[in-house]
C-alpha positions as CSV (number, residue, x, y, z in Angstrom):
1,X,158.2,124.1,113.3
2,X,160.9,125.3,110.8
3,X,160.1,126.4,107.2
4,X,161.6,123.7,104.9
5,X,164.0,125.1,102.5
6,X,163.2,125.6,99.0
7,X,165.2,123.3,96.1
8,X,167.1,127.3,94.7
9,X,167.5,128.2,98.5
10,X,169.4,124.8,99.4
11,X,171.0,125.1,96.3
12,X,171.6,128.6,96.8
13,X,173.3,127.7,100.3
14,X,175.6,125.3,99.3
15,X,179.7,125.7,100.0
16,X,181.0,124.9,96.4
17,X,184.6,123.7,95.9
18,X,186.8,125.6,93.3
19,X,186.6,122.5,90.5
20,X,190.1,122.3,89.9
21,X,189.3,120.5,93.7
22,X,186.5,118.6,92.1
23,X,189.0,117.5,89.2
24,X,192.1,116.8,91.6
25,X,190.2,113.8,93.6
26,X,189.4,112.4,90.1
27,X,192.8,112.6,88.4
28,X,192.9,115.4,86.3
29,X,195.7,117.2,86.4
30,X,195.9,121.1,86.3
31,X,196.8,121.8,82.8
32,X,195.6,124.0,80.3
33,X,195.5,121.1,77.2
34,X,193.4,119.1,79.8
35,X,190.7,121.3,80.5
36,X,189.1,125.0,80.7
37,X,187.1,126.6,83.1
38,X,184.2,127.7,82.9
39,X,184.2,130.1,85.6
40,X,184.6,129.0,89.4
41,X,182.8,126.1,89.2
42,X,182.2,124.5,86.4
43,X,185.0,123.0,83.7
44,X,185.0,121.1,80.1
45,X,187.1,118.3,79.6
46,X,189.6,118.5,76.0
47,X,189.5,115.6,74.2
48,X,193.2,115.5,73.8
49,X,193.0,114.1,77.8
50,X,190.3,111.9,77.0
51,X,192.2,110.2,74.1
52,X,195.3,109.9,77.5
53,X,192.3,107.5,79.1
54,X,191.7,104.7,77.1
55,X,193.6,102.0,78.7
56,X,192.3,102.9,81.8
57,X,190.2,100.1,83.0
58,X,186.3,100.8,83.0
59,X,184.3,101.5,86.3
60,X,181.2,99.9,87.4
61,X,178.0,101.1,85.0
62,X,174.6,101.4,86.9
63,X,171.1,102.9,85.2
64,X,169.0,104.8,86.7
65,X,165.6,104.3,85.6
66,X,162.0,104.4,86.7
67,X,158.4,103.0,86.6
68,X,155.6,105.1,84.2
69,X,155.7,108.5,85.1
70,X,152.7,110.3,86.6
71,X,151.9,113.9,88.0
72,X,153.1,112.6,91.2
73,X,156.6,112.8,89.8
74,X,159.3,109.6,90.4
75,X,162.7,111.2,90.7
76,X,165.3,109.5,88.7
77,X,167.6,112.6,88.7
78,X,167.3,113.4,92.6
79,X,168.0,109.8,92.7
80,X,170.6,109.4,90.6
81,X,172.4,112.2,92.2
82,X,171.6,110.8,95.6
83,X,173.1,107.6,94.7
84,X,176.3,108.9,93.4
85,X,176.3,111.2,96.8
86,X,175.9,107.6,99.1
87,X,178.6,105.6,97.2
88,X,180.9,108.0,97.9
89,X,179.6,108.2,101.7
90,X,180.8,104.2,102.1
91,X,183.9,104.9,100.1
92,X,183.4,104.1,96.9
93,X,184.6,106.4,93.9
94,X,181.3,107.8,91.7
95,X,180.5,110.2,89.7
96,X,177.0,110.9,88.0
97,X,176.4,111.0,84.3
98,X,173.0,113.8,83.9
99,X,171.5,114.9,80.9
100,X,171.0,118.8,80.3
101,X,167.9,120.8,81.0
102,X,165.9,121.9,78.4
103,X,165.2,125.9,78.3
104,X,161.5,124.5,77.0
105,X,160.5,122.5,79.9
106,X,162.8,124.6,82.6
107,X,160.3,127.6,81.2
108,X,156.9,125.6,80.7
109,X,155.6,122.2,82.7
110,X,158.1,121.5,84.9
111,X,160.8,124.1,85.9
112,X,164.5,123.2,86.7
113,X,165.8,119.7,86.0
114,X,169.0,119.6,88.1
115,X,168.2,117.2,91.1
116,X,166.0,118.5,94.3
117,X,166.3,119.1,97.9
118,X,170.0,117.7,99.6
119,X,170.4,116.1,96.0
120,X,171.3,118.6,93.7
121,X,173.7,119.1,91.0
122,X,175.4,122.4,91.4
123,X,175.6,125.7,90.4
124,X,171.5,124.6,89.2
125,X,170.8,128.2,88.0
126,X,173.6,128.2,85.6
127,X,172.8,124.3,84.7
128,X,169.1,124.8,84.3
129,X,169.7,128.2,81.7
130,X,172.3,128.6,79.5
131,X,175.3,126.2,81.1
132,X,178.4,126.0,78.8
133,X,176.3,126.9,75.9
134,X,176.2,123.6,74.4
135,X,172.1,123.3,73.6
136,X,172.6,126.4,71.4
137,X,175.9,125.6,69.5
138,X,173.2,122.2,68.7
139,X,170.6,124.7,67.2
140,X,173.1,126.7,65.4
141,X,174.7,123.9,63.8
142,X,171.4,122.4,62.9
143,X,170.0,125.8,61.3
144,X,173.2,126.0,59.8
145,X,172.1,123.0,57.8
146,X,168.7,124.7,57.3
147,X,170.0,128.0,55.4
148,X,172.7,126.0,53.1
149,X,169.5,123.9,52.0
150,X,167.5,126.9,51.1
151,X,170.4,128.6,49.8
152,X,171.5,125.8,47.7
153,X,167.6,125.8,46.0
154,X,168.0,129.8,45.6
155,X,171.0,129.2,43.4
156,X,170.1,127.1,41.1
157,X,169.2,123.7,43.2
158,X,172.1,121.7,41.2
159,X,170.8,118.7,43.5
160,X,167.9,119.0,42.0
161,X,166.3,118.6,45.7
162,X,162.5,118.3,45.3
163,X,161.4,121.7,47.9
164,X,158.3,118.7,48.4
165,X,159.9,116.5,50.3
166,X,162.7,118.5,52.7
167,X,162.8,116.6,55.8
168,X,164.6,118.5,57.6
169,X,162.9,121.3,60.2
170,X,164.4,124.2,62.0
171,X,164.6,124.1,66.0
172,X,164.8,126.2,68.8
173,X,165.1,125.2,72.5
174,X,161.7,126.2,73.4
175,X,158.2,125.4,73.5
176,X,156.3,127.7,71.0
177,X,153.8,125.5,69.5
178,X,153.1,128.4,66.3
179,X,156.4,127.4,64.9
180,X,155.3,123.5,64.6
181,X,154.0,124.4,61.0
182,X,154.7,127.8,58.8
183,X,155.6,128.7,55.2
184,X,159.3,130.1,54.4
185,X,160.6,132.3,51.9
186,X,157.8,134.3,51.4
187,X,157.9,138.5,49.9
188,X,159.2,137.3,46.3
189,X,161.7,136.1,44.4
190,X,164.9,137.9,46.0
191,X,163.6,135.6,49.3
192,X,163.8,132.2,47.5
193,X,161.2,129.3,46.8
194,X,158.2,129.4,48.6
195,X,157.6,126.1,50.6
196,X,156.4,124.6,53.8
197,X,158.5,124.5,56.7
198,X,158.3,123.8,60.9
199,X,160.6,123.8,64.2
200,X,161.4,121.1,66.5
201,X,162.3,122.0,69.6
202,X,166.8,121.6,69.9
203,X,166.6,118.9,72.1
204,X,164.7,116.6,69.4
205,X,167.3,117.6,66.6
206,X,169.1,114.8,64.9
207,X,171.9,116.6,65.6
208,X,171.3,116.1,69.3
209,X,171.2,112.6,68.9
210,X,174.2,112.8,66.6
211,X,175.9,114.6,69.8
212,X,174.9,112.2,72.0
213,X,175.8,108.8,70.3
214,X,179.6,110.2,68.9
215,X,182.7,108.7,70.0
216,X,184.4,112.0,69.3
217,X,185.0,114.2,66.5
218,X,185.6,112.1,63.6
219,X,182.7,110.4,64.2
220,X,180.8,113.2,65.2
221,X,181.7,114.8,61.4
222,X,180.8,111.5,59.6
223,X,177.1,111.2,61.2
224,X,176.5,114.6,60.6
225,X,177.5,114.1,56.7
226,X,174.9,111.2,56.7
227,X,172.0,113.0,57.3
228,X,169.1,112.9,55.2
229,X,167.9,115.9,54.5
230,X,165.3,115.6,51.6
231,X,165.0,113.8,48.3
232,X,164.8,114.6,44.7
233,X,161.6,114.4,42.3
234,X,162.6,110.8,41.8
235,X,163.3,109.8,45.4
236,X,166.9,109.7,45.5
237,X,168.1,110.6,48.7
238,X,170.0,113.7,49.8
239,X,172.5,113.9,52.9
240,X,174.1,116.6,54.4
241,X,177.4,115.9,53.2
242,X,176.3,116.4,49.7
243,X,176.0,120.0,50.6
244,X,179.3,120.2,52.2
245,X,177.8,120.9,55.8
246,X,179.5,118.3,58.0
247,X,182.3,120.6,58.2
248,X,181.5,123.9,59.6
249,X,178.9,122.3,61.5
250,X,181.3,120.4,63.2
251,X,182.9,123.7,63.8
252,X,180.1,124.7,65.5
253,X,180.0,121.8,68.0
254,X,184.1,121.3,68.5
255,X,183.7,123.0,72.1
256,X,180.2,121.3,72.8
257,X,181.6,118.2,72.4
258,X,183.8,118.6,75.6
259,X,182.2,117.2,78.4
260,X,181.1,119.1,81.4
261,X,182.0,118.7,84.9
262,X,180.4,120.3,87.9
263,X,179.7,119.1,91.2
264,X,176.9,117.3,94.2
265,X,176.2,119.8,96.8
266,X,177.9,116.9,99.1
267,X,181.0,118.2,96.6
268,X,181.2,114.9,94.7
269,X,181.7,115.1,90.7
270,X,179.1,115.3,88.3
271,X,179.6,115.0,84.3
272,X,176.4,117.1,82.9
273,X,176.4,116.4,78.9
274,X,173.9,116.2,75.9
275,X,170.3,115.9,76.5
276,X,167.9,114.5,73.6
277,X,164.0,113.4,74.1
278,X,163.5,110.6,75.6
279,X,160.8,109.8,73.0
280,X,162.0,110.8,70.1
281,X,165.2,110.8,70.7
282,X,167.2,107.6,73.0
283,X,166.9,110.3,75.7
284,X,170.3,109.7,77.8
285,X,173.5,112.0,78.2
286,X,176.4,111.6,76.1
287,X,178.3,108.4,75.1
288,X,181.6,110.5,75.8
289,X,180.4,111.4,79.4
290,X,179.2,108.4,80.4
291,X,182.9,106.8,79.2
292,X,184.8,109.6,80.5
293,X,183.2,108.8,83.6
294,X,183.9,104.9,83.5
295,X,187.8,105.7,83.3
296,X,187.6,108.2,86.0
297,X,185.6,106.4,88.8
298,X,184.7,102.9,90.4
299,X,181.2,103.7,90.0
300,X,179.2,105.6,87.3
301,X,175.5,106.3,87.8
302,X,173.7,107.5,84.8
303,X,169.8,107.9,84.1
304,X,167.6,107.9,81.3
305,X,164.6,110.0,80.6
306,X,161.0,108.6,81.6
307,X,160.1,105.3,82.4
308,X,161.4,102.6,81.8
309,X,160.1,100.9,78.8
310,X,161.0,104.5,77.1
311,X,164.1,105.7,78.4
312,X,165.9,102.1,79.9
313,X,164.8,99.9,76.7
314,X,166.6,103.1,74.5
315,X,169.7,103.5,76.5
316,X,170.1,99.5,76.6
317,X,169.0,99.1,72.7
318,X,170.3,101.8,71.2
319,X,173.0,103.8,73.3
320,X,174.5,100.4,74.6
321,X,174.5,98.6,71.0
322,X,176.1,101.7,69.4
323,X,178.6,102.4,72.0
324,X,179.6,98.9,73.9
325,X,178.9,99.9,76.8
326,X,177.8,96.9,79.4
327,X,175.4,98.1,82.6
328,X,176.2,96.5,85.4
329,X,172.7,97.0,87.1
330,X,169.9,98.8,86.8
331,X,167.8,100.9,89.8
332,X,164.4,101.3,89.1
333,X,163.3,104.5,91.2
334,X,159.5,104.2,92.6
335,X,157.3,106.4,94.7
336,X,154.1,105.4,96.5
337,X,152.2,108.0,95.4
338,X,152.8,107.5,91.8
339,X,152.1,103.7,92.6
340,X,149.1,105.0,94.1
341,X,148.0,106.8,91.0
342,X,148.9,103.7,89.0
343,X,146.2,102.2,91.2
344,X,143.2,104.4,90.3
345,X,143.7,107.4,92.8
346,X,143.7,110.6,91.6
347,X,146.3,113.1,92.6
348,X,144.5,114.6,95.2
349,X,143.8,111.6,97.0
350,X,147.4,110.6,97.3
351,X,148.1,111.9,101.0
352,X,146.0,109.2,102.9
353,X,147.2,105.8,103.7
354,X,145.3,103.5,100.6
355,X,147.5,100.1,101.1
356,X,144.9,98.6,98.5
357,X,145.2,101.3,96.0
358,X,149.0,100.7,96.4
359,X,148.5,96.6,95.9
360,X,147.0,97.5,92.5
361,X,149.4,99.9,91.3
362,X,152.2,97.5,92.2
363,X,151.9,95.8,89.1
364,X,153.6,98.8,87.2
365,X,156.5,98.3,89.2
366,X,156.5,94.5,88.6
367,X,156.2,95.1,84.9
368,X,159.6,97.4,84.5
369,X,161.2,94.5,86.5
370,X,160.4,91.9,84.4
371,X,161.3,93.7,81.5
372,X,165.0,94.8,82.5
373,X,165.8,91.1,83.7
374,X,164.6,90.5,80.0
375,X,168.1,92.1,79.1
376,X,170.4,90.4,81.8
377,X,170.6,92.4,84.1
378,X,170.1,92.9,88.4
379,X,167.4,95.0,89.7
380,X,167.5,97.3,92.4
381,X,164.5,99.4,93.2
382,X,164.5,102.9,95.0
383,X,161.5,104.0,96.8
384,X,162.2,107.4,96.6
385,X,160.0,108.6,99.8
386,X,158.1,111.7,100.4
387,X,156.4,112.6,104.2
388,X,153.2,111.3,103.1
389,X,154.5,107.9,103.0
390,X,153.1,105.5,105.7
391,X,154.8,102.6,107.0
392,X,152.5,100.1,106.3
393,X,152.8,101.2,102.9
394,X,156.7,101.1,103.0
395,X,156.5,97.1,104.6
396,X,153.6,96.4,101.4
397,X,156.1,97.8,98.9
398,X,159.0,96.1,100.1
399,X,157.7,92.7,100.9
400,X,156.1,93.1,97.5
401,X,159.6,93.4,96.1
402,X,161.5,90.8,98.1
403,X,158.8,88.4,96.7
404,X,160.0,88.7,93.1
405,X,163.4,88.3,94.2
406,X,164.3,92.1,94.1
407,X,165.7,94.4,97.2
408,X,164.1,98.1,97.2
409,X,165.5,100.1,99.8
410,X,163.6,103.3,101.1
411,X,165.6,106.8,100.5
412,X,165.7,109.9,102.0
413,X,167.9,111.6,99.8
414,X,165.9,114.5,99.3
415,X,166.1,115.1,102.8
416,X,169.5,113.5,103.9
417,X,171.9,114.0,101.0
418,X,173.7,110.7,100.3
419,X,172.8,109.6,103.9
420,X,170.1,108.8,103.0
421,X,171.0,106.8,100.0
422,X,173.8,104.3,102.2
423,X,171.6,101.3,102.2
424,X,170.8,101.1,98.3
425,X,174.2,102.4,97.8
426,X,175.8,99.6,99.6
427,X,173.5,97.0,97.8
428,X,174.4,98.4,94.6
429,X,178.3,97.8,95.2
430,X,177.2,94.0,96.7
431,X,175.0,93.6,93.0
432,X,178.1,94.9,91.3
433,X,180.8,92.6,92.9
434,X,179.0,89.6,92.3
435,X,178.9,90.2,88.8
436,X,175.9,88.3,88.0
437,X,175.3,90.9,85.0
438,X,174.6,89.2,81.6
439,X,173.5,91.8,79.5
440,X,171.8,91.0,76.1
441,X,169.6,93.2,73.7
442,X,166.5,93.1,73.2
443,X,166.6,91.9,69.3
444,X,169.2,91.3,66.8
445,X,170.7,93.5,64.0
446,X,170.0,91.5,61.3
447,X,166.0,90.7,61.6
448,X,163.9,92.9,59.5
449,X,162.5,96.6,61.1
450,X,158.8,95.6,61.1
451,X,159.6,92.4,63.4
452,X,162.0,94.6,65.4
453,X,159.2,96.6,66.4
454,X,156.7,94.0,67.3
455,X,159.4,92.4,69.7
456,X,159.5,95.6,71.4
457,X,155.6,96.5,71.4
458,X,155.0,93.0,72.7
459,X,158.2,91.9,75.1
460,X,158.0,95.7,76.9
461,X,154.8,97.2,76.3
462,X,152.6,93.7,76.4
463,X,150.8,95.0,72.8
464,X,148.9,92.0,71.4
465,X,150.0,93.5,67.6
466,X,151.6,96.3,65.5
467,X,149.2,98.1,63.0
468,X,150.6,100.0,60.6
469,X,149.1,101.2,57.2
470,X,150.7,99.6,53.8
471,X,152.5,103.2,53.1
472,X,154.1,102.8,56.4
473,X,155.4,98.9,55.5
474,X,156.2,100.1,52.5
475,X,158.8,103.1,53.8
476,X,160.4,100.5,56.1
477,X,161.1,98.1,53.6
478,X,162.4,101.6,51.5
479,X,164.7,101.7,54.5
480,X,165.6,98.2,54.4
481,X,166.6,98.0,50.4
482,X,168.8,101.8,51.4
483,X,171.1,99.7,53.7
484,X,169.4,100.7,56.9
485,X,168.0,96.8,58.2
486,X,170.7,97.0,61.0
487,X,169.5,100.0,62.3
488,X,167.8,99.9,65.8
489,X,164.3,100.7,66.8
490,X,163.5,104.4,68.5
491,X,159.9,104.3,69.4
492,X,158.0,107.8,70.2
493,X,154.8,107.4,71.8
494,X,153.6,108.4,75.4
495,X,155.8,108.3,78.4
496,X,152.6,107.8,80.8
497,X,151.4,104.3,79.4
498,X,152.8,101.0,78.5
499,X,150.2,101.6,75.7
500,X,149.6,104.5,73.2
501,X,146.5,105.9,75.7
502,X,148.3,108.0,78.2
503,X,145.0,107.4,80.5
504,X,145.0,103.9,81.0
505,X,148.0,103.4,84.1
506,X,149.3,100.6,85.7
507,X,150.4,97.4,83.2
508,X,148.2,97.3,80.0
509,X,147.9,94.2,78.0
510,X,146.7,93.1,74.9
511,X,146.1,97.0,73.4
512,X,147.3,97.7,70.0
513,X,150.6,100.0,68.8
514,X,149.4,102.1,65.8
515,X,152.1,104.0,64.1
516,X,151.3,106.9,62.6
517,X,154.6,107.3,60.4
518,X,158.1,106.0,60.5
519,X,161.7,108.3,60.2
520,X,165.1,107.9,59.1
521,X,167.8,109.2,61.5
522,X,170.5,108.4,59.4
523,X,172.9,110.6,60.8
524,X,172.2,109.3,64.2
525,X,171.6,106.0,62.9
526,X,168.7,104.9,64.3
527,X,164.8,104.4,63.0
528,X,162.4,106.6,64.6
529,X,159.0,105.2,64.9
530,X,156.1,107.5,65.9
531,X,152.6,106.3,68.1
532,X,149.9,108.3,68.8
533,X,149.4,112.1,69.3
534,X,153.7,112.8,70.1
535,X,154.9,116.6,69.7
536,X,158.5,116.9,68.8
537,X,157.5,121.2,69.6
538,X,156.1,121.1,72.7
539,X,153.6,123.5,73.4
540,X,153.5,125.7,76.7
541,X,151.0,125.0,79.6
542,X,147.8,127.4,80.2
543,X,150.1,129.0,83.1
544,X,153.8,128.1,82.1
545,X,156.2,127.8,84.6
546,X,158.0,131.2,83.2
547,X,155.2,133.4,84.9
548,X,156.3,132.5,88.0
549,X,160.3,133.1,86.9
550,X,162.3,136.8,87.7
551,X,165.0,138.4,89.4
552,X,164.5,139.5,92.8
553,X,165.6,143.0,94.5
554,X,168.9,140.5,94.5
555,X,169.7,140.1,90.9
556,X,168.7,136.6,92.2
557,X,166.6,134.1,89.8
558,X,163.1,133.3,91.2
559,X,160.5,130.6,90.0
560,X,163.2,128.5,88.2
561,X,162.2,125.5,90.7
């Protein structure tokens, strides 16, 4: 029996294309003011050629989402990437829309983030580390904004900023949970005003938000002018632009703006862009990506982080209302074993047939499918398979889906490349040419913020009522009388639950959303609601994934996945 091939050793096996190849069978010319290189293999699109787009008619828009995450992992990325691989196989022109990896989970739970087995997005050691540098122009610009705040109180404070009530942390793109609290300026005067200070980890800066939800530069510049970054004694509020940041921040991110392309190891084009929290944050790749894709190709495939009642109800709430983008469907990407764990097993039960432990799980899946038909649109499902799979437990899935009017096809794309995606890759383009999307959001601009968070904790998460403390009413009604009532709703809370308890799996009902406090993002534009016991500095594991990461004897990179 042959050794199966590790993700880095597929990955490192691939035959990559030079990607002026990768850019020619999409329509990008060869010119320096359309794009630079970034190397062999990877390029960034100039927004000059991007502007040359716009009249181009738009491509097919599919979302790749999944049901609650669990240890036993789903797969949206693999997925997505799989998908994009099988359109192509029948003929049809895709590219996929990723987020970038996070140095603080690529080096603490869960390693590399760029795909897995035959569907991977390539050169992954380059995608999963540093790439084009775009996550650290983000925490430049961002700490950019953090010394001209303390250097504006060191001379004089003429904003008469109240040091009390700075909202606005430092970040780094890692998990080091002793930086989520600590006290600046100390060793005397010549250091500044005392005060209390934390990091967020990059990818939960506003700023990263701000990245993600920009049209393009202009815009880019205006949001980051509107960000509050404290108030005065008297509660008056104080945005960047007041400090004359927006500009050389927007210096900072000129070149991070440019989308990236790389490539499928089946060769096919990949646009790898932005990457916020899917909790905290809307938690999908950039709104220029996913449009420079649209002009470029028939098909786009795009994910969004965790399940979806986090990650789908953001990109169709939030990314979609801010952007106008329409889906055109939406894949929800299942595995047995996780349905399994929804179902009471544990994770070391999950290699034995248990068809009845399946039944009960099921009702996760049915949940996510109710709720994205709540927005308009047609369901697929993916069962993304694994060896353990049996097929009675295959037929139980998928006659459990054809009852609720919903194909699932079973993919191999971990082990077959877009071969094994053909059969949900040709449904896809049948669900797409009948154009039976009707997309609609959730809630309307114009109700108040308190109802728009009940319609989300009780359409998607099934809560039987919002509790929130009169301090937090209060704030959301200070947002409300600011000019922020159109805003939409960005809850945090956990990604393993429909509820606030990450223990209790399957489809809650009736359980209670407590929110613990409420944020403006009023750069990004959005209201950021936090539930329960959510981290925006991640701390690392007992045994991190970076004690298992080196070079070998090679110069090669071991551990990374």
């Amino acid at each position: 029996m042959s050794k199966v091939k590790s993700d880095i050793e597929i990955a490192r096996a691939a035959k990559m294309k030079p990607i002026q190849q990768i850019l020619d069978a999409m329509g990008v010319p060869d010119k320096a003011e359309v794009y630079s290189p970034m190397g062999r293999y990877i390029a960034k699109i100039k927004l000059q050629f991007l502007e040359t787009l716009k009249k181009k008619k738009d491509g097919k828009l599919i979302l790749v989402t999944a049901i609650s995450p669990t240890p036993a992992g789903e797969g949206k990325t693999t997925t997505s990437v799989g998908l994009t691989d099988g359109l192509n196989k029948i003929g049809k022109k895709s590219i996929v829309c990723l987020r970038e990896p996070s140095l603080g989970p690529s080096f603490g739970m869960k390693g590399g983030a760029a795909g897995g087995g035959y569907a991977q997005v390539v050169p992954m050691e380059q995608i999963n580390l540093h790439f084009t540098g775009d996550f650290h122009a983000i925490t430049s610009a961002h700490n950019l904004l953090s010394a001209l705040i303390d250097n504006h109180i060191y001379w004089g404070n003429k904003l008469n900023i109240d040091v009390r009530r700075i909202v606005w942390k430092r970040v780094m793109d890692m998990n080091d949970r002793s930086l989520r609290g600590i006290n600046i300026n100390l060793g005397g005067v010549a250091n500044g005003y005392p005060r209390e200070d934390g990091f967020d980890i990059t990818v939960a800066s506003e700023i990263m938000a701000i990245f993600c939800l920009s049209n393009d530069l202009k815009d880019l510049e205006k949001r980051i002018g509107n960000i509050t970054i404290g108030y005065t004694r008297d509660k008056k509020a104080i945005y960047a632009k007041d400090l004359k940041a927006e500009g050389p921040m927007t210096v900072l991110l000129k070149d991070a703006i440019r989308p990236n392309f790389t490539q499928t190891l089946e060769n096919n084009p990949a646009i790898i862009h932005g990457g916020p929290f899917a909790n905290i944050a809307h938690g999908c790749n950039s709104v220029i990506a996913t449009k420079t894709g649209l002009k470029l190709a028939d098909y786009v495939i795009t994910e969004a982080g965790f399940g979806a009642d986090l990650g789908a109800e953001k990109f169709l709430n939030i990314k979609c209302r801010k952007s106008n983008l329409k889906p055109d469907c939406v894949v929800i990407v299942a595995t047995i074993r996780a349905l399994k764990m929804h179902g009471g097993l544990n994770k070391d039960e999950l290699k034995t047939e248990n068809v009845e432990a399946l039944k009960k799980g099921l009702i996760n899946l049915e949940r996510h499918i109710e709720n994205i038909k709540k927005f308009g649109l047609p369901v697929a499902v993916a069962i993304n398979h694994f060896v353990s799979d049996t097929k009675n437990e295959v037929k139980t899935l998928v006659d459990f889906c054809n009852n609720l009017g919903v194909k699932a096809s079973l993919c191999t794309h971990w082990s077959d490349g877009g071969e094994g995606t053909k059969e949900l890759a040709n449904h896809i383009s049948e669900l797409c040419e009948k154009d039976e999307a009707k997309f609609k959001f959730l809630y309307e601009n114009k109700i108040p913020l308190f109802k728009k968070i009940e319609t989300i904790a009780k359409e998607i998460y099934h809560a039987s009522e919002v509790v929130a403390d009169t301090k937090i009413r209060e704030q959301l009604k200070t947002f409300e009388e600011g000019g922020y009532q159109d805003l939409p709703i960005c809850i945090a809370k956990t990604q393993y639950s429909f509820s606030t308890d990450p223990s209790l799996k399957g489809a809650p009902s009736g359980h209670v959303l407590p929110i613990r406090e409420v944020r403006l993002s009023s750069g990004a534009e959005f209201i950021v609601v936090v539930c329960g016991a959510i981290m925006t500095m991640p701390g690392l594991p007992r045994v991190p994934a970076a004690d298992s990461i080196k070079l070998n004897k090679d110069g090669e990179t071991e551990g990374l996945f």
